[in-house]
N, C-alpha and C positions, 0 to 999 in steps of 0.2 A: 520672302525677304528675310533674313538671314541676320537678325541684330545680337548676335550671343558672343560677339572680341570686342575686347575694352576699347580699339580707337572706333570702331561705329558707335559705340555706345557716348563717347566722349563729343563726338561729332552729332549726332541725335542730339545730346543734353544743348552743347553751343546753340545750335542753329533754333531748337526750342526758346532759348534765351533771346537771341534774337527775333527771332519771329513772333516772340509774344511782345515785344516791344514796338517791333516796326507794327503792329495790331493794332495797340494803343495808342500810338498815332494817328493811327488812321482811322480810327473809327473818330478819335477828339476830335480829327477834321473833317469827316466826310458821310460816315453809317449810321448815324441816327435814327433818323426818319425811315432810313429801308429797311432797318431792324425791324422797326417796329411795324412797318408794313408787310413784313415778311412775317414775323410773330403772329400777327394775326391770320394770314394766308395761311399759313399752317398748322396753326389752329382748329381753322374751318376744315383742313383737309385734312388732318387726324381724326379730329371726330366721325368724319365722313368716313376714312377705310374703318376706323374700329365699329363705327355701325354695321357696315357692309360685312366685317371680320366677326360680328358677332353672330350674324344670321348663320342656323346650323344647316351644314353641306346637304345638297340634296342627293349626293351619290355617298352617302353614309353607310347605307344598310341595303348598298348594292355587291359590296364585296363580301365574299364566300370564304377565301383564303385568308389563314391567321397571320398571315407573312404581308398581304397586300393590305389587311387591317390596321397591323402595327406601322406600315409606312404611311399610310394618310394619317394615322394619330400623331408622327412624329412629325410630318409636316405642319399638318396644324397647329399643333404646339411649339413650331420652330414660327411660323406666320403669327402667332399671339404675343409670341415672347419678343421677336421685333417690333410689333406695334405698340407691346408696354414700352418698350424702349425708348420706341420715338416719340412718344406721347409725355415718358420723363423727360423728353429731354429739352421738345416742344415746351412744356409747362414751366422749367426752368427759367427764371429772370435772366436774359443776357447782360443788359446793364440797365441799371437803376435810374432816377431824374436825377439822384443828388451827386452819383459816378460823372453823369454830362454836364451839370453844373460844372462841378469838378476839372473835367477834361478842358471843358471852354476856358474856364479860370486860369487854366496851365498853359492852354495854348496861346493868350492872350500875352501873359507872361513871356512865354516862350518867345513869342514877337519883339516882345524889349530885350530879350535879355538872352543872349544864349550858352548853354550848356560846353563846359569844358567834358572832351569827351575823354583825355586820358585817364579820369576818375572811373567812368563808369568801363572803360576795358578794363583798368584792373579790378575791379570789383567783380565783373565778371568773368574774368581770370582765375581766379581767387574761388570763385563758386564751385566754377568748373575742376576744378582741382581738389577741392573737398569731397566734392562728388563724386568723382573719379575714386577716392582714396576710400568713401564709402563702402562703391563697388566692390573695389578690390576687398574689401574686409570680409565683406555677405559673400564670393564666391571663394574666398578661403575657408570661412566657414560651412558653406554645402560643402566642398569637395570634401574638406575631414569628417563630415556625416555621413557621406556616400564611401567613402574609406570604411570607414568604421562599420558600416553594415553591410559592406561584403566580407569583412572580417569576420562579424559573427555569422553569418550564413557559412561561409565556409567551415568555421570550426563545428558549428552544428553538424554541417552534412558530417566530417570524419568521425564525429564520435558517434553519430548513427552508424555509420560502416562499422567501425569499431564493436559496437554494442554486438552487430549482426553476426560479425568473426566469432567473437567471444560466445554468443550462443550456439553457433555451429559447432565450434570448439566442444563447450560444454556436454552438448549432445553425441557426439562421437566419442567424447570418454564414458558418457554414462551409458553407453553400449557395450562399448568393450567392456566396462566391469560386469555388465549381465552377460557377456558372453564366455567373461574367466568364472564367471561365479555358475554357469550351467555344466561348463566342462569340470569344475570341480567337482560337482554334484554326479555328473554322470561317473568322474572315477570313484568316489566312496561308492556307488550301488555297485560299480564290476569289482570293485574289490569284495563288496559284500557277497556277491554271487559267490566269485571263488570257495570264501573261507566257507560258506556253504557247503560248495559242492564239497569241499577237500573234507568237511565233517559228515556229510554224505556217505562218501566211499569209507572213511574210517568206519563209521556202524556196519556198513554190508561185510568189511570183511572180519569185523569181531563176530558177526549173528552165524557167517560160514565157520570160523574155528569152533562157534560152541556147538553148530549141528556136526560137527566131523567129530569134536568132545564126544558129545550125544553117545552118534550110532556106533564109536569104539566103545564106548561103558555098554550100549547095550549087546552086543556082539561078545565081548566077554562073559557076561550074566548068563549068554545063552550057551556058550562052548563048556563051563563049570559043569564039575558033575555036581548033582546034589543028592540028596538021598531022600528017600520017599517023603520021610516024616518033615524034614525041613522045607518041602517042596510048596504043602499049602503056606507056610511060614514066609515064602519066599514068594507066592504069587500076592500074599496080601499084602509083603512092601511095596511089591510091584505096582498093584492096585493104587495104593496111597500114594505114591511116587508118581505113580501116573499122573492121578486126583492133583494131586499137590502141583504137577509140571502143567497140566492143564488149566489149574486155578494162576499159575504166574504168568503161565504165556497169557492169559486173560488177561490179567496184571499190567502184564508188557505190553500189550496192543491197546490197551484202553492208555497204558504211559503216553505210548509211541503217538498216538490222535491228540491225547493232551496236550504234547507238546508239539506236536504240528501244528493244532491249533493255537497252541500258545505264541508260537515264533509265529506265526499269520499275523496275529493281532498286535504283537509287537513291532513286526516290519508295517502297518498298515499305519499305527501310531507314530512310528518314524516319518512314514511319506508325509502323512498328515502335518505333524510338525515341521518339516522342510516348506511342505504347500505354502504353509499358514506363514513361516516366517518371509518364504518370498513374495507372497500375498503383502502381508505387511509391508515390506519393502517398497514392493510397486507401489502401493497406495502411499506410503508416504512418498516417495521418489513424487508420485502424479499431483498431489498437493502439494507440495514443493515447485514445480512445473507450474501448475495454476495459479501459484502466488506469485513466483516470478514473472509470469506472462500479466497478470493483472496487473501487478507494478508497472511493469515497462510498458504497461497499455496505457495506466493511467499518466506515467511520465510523457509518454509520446502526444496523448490530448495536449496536458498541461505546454509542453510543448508547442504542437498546433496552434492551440489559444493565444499562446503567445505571438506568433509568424503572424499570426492573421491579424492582430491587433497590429504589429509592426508594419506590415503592408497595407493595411488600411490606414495608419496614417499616415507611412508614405505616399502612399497615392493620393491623398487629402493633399499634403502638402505641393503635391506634383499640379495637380488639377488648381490650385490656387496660385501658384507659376506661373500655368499656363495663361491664366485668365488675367495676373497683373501683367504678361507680357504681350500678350494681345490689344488688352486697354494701352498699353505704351506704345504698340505699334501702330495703333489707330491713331493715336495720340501725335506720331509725330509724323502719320502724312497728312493728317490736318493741318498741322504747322508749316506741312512742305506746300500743301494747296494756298495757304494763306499767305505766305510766300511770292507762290508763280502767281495766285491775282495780284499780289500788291505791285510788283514789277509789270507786270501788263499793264494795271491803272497808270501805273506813273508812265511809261512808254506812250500810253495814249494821254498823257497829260503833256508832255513833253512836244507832243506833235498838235496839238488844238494851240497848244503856246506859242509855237513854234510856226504857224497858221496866223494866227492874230497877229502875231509880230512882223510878219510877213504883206497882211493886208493893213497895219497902220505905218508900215514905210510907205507903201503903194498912196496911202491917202495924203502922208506930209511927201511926201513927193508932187502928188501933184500940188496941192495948195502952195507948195514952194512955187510950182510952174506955174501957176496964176498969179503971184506975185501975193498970195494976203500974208503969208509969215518975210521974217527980213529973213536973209540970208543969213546972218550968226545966230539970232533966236532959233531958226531952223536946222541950222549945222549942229548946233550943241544938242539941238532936243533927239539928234537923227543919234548923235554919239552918245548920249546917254542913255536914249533906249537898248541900243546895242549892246554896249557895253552889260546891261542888264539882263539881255538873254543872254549874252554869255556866258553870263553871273551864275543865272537857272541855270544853264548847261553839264557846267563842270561840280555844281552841286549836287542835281540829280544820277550826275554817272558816279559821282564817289559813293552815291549812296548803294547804286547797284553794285561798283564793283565791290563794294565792304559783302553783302551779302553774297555775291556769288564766291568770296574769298573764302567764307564762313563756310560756305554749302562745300566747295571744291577742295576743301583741306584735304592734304593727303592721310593716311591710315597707317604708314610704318616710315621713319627716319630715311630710311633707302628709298623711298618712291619720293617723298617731298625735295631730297637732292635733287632726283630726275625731275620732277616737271618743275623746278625752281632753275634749274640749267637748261630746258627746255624751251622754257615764257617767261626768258629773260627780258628779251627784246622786246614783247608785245607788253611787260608791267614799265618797261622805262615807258614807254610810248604813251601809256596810260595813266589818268589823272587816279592818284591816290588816298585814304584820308590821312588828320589830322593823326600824326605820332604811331602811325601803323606798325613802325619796327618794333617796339615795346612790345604789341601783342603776338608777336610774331615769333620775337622772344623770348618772353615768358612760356608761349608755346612748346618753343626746343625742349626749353630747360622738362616742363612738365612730360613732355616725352621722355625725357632721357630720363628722370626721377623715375617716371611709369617704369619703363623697360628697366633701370637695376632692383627697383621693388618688385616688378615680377620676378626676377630671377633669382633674387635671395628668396620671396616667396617659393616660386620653385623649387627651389633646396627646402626650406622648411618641413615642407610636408614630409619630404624622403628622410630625414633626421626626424622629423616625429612620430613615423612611420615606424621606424626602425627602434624607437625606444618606449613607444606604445606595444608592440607587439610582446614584447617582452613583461611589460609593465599587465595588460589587459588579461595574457593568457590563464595566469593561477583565474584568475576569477571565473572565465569561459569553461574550466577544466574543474574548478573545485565541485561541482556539483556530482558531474560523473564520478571522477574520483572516489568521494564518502561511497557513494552505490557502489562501486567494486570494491572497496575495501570491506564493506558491509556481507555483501556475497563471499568475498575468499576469506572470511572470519567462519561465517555458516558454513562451508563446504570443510574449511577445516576443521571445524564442531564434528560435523556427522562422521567423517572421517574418524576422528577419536574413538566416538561411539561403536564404530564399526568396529574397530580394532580391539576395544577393551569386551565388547560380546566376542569373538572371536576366540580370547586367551580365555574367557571364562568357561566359554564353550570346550576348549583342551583341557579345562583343567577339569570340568567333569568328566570328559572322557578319562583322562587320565586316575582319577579318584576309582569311577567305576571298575577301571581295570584292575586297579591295584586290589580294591575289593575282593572282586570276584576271584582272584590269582590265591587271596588270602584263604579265601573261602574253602577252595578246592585242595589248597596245602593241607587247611584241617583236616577235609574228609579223606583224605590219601594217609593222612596220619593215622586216624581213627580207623582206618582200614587196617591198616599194616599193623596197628595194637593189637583189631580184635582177632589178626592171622596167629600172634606171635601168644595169646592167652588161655587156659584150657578152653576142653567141648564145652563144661557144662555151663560156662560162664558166657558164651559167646553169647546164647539167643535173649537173655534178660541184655546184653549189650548192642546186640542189635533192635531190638525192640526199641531199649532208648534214642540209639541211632535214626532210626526210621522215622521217632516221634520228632526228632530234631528234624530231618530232611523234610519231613513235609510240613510243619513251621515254617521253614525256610521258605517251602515251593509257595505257600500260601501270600508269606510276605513280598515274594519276589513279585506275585500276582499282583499283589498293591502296589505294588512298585514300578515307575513310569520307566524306569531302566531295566532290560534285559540280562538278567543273572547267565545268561548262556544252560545249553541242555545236559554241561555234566555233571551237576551235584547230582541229578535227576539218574541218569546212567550209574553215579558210583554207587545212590543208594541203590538200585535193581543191584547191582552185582555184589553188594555188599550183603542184600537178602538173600540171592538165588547160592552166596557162598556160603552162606548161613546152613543155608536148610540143602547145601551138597556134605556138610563137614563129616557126617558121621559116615559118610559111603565109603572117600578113597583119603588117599594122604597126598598124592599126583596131584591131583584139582587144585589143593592148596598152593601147592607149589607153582601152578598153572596162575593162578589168581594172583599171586605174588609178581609172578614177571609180567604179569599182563600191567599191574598198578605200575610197576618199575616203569614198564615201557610208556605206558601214558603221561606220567609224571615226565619221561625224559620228551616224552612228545609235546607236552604242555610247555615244558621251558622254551622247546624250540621252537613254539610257537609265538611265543611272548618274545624272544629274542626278534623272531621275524618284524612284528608285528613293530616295537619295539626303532626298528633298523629304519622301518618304512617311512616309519614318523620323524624321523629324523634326515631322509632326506627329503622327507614335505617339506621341514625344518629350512632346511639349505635353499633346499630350491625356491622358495616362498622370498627367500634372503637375496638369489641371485637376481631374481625378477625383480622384486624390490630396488636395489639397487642397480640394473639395467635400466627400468624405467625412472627414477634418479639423475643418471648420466643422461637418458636423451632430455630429459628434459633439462639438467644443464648446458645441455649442443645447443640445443633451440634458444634457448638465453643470450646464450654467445652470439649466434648469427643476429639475432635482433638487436642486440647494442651493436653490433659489427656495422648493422645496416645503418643505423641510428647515426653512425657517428660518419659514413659517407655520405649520409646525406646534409648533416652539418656542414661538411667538410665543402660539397657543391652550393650550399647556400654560402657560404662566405665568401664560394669564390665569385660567385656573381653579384654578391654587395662589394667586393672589391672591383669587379668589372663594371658594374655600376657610378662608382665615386670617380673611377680614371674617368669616365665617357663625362660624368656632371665638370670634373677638373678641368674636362678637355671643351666644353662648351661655356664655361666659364672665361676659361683663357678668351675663345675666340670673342666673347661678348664684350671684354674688356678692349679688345683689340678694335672691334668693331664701334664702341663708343666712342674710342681716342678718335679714330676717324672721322666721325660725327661730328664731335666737339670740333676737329680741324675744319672740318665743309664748314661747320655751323658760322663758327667764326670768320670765314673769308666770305660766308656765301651774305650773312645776316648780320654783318658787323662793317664792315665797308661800307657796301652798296646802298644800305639802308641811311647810313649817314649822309651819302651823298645827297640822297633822294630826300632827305630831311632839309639839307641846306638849299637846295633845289623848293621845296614844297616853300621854306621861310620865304625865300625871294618873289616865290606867288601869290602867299600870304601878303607881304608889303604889297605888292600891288591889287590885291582886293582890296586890301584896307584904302590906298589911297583911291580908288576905282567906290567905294564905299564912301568915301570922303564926298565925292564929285556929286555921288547920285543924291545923298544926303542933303547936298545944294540944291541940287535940282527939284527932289522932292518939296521943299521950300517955295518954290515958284508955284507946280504945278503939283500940290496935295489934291485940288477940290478935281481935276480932271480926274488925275488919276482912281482917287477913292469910288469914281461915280464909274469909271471904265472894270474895276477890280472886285467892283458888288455886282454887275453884270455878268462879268466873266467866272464868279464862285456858282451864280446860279445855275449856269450852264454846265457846269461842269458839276454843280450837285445832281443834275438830273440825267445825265450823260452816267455818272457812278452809281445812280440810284440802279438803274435801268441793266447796265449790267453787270451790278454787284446782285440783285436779285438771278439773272439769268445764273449766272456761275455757280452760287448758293445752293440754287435748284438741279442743277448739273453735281456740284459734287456731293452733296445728300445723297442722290439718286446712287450713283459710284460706290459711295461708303456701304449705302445699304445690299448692294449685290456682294460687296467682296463681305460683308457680315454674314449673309445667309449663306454664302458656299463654303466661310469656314465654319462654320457652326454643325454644316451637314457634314463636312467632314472630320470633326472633333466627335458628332455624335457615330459616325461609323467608325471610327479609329476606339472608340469606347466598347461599343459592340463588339468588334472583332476581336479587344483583348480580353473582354468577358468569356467571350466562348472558347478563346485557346486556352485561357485560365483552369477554364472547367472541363476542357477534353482532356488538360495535362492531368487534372487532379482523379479523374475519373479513372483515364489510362493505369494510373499509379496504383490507384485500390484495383484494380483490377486483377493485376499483375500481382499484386500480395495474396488477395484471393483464390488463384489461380495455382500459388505459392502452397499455399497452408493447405488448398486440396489433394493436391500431389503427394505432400509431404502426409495426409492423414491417410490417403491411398494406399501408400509403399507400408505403413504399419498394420493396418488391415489384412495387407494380405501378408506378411511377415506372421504375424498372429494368427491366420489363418492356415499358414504352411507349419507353423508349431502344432496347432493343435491337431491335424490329418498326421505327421509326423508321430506325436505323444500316441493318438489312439491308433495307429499300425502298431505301434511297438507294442505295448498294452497285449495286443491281439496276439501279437505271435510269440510271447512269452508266456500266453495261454496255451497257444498251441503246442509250443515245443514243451508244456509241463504235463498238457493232456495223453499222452500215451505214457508217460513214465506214472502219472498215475493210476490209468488204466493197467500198466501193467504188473504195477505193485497191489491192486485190490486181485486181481487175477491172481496171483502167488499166493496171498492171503489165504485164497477161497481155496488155493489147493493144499496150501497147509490143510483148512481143516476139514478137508476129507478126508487128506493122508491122517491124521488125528481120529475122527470117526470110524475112519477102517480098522488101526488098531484098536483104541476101546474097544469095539466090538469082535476082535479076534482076542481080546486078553479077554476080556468077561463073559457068566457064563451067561446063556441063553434060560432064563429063570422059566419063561413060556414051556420051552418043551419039558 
């Protein structure tokens, strides 16, 4: 049964209003005694089922299944909670001694004196219309709470979407900058390899000019003639020269390891240092991550907590709905049961009347025909009885048809047109009450009030709709907001940081460079002086020299920057020119264009180097600014979007206002129509039937005049036929006002137990979808986060197989060039051992 539109409800509240009056009626004349016969009776028989109800089930601890356990406990406890029930309700006083004092006192009353009924339709007219106005107010108020918390669910759901974008976002930039930041890394090592190799090849082909140097000095030594006496003279230079070549190639091979090892451990302290800074990195990048993740773990609870508070007392509030609209509904088919008995009592009251009046004409009939009444004492008494049930007659059908008019109201202005043009004929025909057009009218009006108050209501909500939304948003947004603002502060932080280690990090490369460039200008100088100064001055100037260079080589050692391997190279060639000066004058000159050419090799090496950096420079700028521009595109499309879809919401709040404009017209239209029926239908017709109703009034009254007379003659017969006739008719109502009592109890209580079962199953079934949707949802995030921790696994995985191949094969590919530079070594110093021992003599023999 379906009570949730205003005119059932308006229709429920009337006919409740009536029906609790026509009750009180009738109980001041008739239900007394079978109240309280019945009070008792069920008394006895409450306590007997709750006896019965309390004895524990004997198939208790027959069921096995958790499922067929929990449905006899829900039965049981649905069988207990109706027995409190009717046990409250049983125990409840129906009415009081001093209530039937009371009623008798009124009814007694009521016999002298009777009640003007147009006070009490407008009164409750009047009620009914307050009430009505009530309604209207409580279901304008839910519907703007049920607005209002779809409004915040929805804004919730976007800015979780939101939140999600943005961290996916996040995470595919902090990719790409590890992925620009590896490929930088790997071009400084291939550039490092190069300048390597290219100083590689420069030593092999200065170590071939000086063995070519070499074996031309010795190849002339041996074509010179010499003469006897200078010969030993000339093997003992030989000898020393030898000593002396043999003690610097020592010299040089022990440099040459040195500083292999030296450049190893510098290159080893560079990787390290890269490691470590991108070590550092991650680790803050991943704590940054965890703090982020933490937050928006902890915001999403705080969150939660809050839903679930919201929906729990939504659902409180829901569940108390439910239960005042159920009590209302019970509420008013009792009113409607109380109703159809009281119209059946009076029907059968009407016919037992109608029965007696019938057998006391039959009785003054005959006694007429026996002659003991006169013929006018008997004619008047035949016509005043008559007259008197027709009195009853037209009384008790106004009474019914007032209530079936009450019950029969139509529900919308358009249907009460149709059945008022309909049963026209059959309400002329039909006796009516006292001033019926008044309520009937007041009626119109309170419909037509109703329907423009719904429809201005109607409007309302959509203009407060529309200027809520606007008003509520900064507040649903502010929260997020601060949290993004707070993030793109940080990220613009780190970013700084990044940027200012970057220029610091250049500008010690740059310091370094200039350094070392300085460095090597000196000893190139300090060369070229000690070329250009006598013999005997050279070797106390290189001695100094030497003491300065490895000063130097010592401090470069402490020092976490690589001085590079040429001071190292100029002093060897600064010594080995030393201790060639007093041989040839060529060498010299030799040694001179070697520095010239190094030094112009050096510039164009720094120019190179120099160029390089300069267009890292550029290029660093062009990305820069590439990734700049797309990210002002992306800007652009987003307001672009932004603003078409402003552009669609306006157009359908303007489609929207035409459709309200255009249902507005018609309602207008359609009430002028109204008012027109209203007034030809309920304005005429009504009056006539009013003038019509006075002219039957006059004649009750005089028909009331007569019996009044009459009563006069014939008080003691009548009072002694009319205490008779109450008793018979109190035990006729006793008899089946109990029967009906117990009939609709019995009714009440089934249609209670099958909605209860199914309020408890409609509870159930939303519990479990509740919790398979919430289950489903963590599942799927779960499902999420292992995927996602998956794909980096093995990404980390395929880096590190990657690192240690390369590792390996840049072992391999260094294993033969150094195998085959120890090989050359070892044949150096054979070819070394052969001559010593073909220059010196054999002391043994």
């Amino acid at each position: 049964m379906n009570l949730e539109t205003k005119e059932q409800l308006q229709d429920h509240d009337e006919a409740y209003a009536e029906a609790q009056e026509l009750l009180n009626d009738w109980m001041n004349s008739k239900l007394r005694l079978e109240l309280e016969c019945d009070q008792e009776e069920n008394v006895g028989d409450a306590a007997a089922d709750s006896t019965s109800a309390e004895e524990p089930p004997a198939g208790f601890l027959k069921y096995e299944r958790f499922d067929d356990l929990c449905g006899y406990l829900e039965q049981e406890m649905e069988s207990t909670t109706v027995q409190d029930f009717l046990q409250n309700l049983l125990q409840n006083e129906v009415v009081s001694c001093g209530i039937l004092q009371d009623l008798r006192t009124e009814e007694i009353k009521e016999k002298k004196k009777t009640r003007d009924p147009r006070i009490t339709m407008e009164l409750r007219h009047k009620q009914v219309k307050e009430n009505c106005l009530r309604r209207q107010k409580e279901l304008e108020l839910q519907r703007r709470e049920k607005i209002l918390k779809k409004l915040a669910l929805v804004e919730a759901k976007q800015r979780v979407q939101e939140e999600n974008k943005r961290q996916a976002l996040e995470a595919r930039k902090e990719e790409e900058a590890l992925q620009r930041e590896m490929v930088k890394l790997r071009k400084e090592m291939a550039e490092k390899r190069h300048i390597m190799g290219e100083a590689r090849k420069i030593e092999r082909k200065r170590q071939e000019l000086e063995k070519a140097q070499k074996l031309a000095a010795v190849g002339l030594s041996h074509t010179t003639p010499i003469p006897r006496e200078q010969e030993k003279e000339e093997k003992q230079r030989r000898l020393q020269e030898l000593l002396s070549k043999i003690h610097s190639e020592n010299q040089r091979c022990l440099q040459q390891h040195f500083s292999a090892w030296y450049k190893l451990i510098l290159d080893h302290r560079i990787k390290m240092g890269k490691a470590r800074a991108l070590a550092d990195w991650k680790c803050q990048q991943k704590a940054l991550r965890a703090w982020r993740d933490y937050t928006w773990f902890q915001k999403l609870e705080q969150e939660t907590q809050q839903l679930e508070t919201h929906l729990r007392d939504q659902n409180r509030k829901k569940m108390l709905a439910i239960e005042h609209n159920r009590k209302r509904v019970l509420r008013c088919c009792f009113t409607e049961w109380q109703l159809w008995s009281r119209a059946e009592a009076e029907k059968r009251e009407l016919q037992l009347k109608q029965e007696e009046t019938r057998k006391k004409m039959v009785q003054l009939l005959e006694a007429a025909s026996a002659g003991k009444l006169d013929t006018d004492g008997s004619w008047d008494v035949s016509r005043t009885r008559m007259k008197k049930v027709t009195l009853d007659q037209p009384v008790r059908q106004e009474e019914v048809t007032e209530t079936s008019l009450f019950l029969a109201e139509p529900n919308n202005p358009v249907e009460s047109h149709c059945q008022d043009a309909r049963h026209a004929p059959s309400l002329r025909s039909c006796k009516k009450p006292k001033y019926a057009w008044q309520g009937a009218l007041q009626h119109a009006a309170g419909n037509s009030q109703d329907h423009t108050e719904s429809s201005n209501q109607t409007l309302a909500p959509v203009q407060w709709f529309g200027t809520s939304d606007k008003k509520m948003a900064p507040a649903f947004r502010s929260h997020f907001e601060h949290r993004h603002a707070f993030q793109q502060q940080l990220i613009e932080e780190q970013k700084r940081q990044l940027q200012e280690q970057r220029e610091m990090i250049l500008e010690l490369q740059e310091n370094e460079r200039l350094r070392r460039a300085k460095q090597e200008a000196e000893q190139a100088t300090a060369a070229t002086m000690a070329l250009n100064n006598p013999v005997p001055k050279t070797k106390e100037k290189m001695l100094k020299r030497g003491d300065q260079s490895s000063c130097k080589s010592m401090s470069s050692l402490s020092s976490p920057v690589s001085l590079g391997p040429e001071s190292t190279k100029t002093v060897t060639q600064s010594r080995r020119n030393s201790n060639l000066l007093p041989s040839a004058h060529p060498i010299l000159k030799a040694m001179e264009e070697r520095a010239i050419h190094r030094a112009e090799r050096r510039r164009e090496l720094e120019e190179i180097k120099r160029k390089r950096e300069e267009e890292k420079l550029v290029q660093l700028k062009a990305e820069e600014e590439e990734h700049q521009r797309k990210e002002a595109a992306e800007k652009e499309a987003q307001l672009e979007k932004r603003r078409e879809e402003r552009r669609q919401q306006k157009l359908k709040e303007l489609e929207k206002q035409r459709r309200l404009e255009r249902e507005r017209q018609l309602m207008a239209k359609a009430r002028d129509h109204y008012e027109k029926v209203l007034l030809r239908k309920q304005g005429l017709e009504p009056w006539k039937r009013l003038r019509e109703q006075a002219k039957e009034n006059m004649a009750v009254a005089q028909n009331h005049h007569c019996l009044g007379l009459q009563r006069k003659c014939l008080l003691a017969w009548f009072q002694h036929v009319q205490e008779s006739l109450v008793e018979k008719m109190a035990r006729a109502e006793e008899f089946s006002s109990r029967i009906l009592l117990r009939r609709g109890f019995r009714s009440w209580l089934k249609y209670k137990d099958g909605f209860s079962a199914l309020e408890e199953r409609a509870s159930r079934l939303h519990a479990a979808s509740l919790k398979k949707k919430l289950f489903w949802a963590w599942f799927d995030l779960l499902n999420e986060e292992k995927s996602a921790l998956w794909e980096k696994q093995k990404i980390a995985a395929e880096h590190s197989d990657r690192r240690i191949t390369l590792t390996m094969f840049r072992a391999w590919r260094q294993y033969p060039a150094m195998m085959k530079e120890e090989r050359e070594k070892e044949a150096r110093r054979e070819q070394l051992r052969k001559r010593v021992a073909e220059i010196l003599p054999d002391f043994q023999k």
